[in-house]
Phi, psi and omega in degrees: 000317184307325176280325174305292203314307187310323201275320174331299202307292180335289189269012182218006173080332169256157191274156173323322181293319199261002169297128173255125185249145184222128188215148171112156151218125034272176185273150182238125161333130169245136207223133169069030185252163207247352173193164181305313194307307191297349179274345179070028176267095190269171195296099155106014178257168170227147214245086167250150200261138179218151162281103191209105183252011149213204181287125176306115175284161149298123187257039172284140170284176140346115182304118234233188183177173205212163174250131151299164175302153189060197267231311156006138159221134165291100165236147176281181198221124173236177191231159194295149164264084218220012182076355185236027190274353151277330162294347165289309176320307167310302159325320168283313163309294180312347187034066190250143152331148164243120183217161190282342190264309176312302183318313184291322155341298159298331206267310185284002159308280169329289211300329166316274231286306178305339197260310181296348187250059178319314176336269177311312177228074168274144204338324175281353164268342182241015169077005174169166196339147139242045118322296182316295182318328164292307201310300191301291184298344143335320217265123175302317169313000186272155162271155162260187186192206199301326217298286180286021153291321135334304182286327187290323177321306196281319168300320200237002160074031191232149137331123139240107173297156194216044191296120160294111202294358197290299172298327188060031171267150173224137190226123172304062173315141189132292190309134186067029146277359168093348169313123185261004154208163182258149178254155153207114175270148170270111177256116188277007218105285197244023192200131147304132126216186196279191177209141192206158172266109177204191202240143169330329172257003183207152171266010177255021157232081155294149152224159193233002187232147167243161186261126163316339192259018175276010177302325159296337182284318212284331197271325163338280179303324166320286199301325168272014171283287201325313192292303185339280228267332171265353149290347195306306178315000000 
């Protein structure tokens, strides 16, 4: 590892100290490993490097929003930045606290279902033992990503829409199950949050679950959230 930082250093100017390595999609931190194999870094993969000379913030701005029919508006939600912000989304959709305890919950759910389905998830879906893979998603430092949005789709019987706000794809956990509503997360590069429904003057009646069969207002509106937000960046 110590020659990738170098070689890193060499062409892009950051220094070793201050480099985040990302591998992977959605990309997962790579953290405290001693060679490219312990890094899950393979041949033909791609490595993305961010500068982060202190802890990475979320770069989603401020909560912003489009208006729904009546008086309704779509705002993002945004959620802590704690390494555990698709499980805070989730929560907030799911309409749970969103908490380090709520959070643990989720990891440990997931890791059941990953850990009881060699089937569904075997070591070549998940880049590696899954002892390990549970053991890591365990670790609150961990991210979570597309595989436990899937699990999570499947656990709570929902849609979950994803819009990547970089691409503007919004990707369907889910889709043709017969799921009759949906969650919707935003994902910026390095950070999750929600999507949420609430009437223009007031924040205390959210809602986070949608009917599927809203699909052209919901994508609309998604989408033109979505621009926002990616002018932002």
């Amino acid at each position: 590892m110590a020659d990738l930082h170098a070689f890193i250093h060499q062409h892009t100017g950051v220094a070793p100290e201050n480099q985040s390595l990302l591998v992977g999609f959605p990309p997962r931190p790579i953290a405290n490993a001693t060679s490219l194999a312990a890094a899950g870094i393979k041949a033909g993969d791609t490595v993305v490097v961010k500068n982060v000379p202190a802890t990475p913030k979320a770069d989603i701005p401020a909560p912003m929003h489009v208006t729904l029919d009546g008086d309704a508006i779509l705002a993002l939600k945004v959620v802590p930045d704690d390494n555990s912000c698709l499980f805070n989304a989730i929560s907030h959709v799911s309409g749970s606290d969103v908490s380090q305890q709520s959070a643990a919950v989720l990891r440990q759910t997931a890791a059941q279902i990953i850990e009881s389905d060699p089937h569904a998830f075997p070591d070549a879906v998940l880049g590696e033992p899954r002892s390990s893979y549970v053991a890591k998603l365990l670790k609150p430092t961990t991210w979570g990503g597309a595989l436990e949005l899937a699990v999570f789709s499947q656990y709570f019987g929902v849609e979950i829409w994803c819009w990547d706000v970089q691409s503007g794809v919004c990707h369907r956990f889910g889709e043709g199950n017969g799921y009759a509503t949906c969650w919707m997360l935003v994902y910026s590069g390095i950070h999750y949050d929600a999507l949420e429904a609430r009437p223009s003057t007031s924040s205390a009646q959210v809602n986070t679950i949608f009917s599927t069969a809203q699909d052209d207002t919901l994508e609309k509106a998604a989408t033109e959230l979505i621009a926002l937000l990616r002018a932002k960046h």
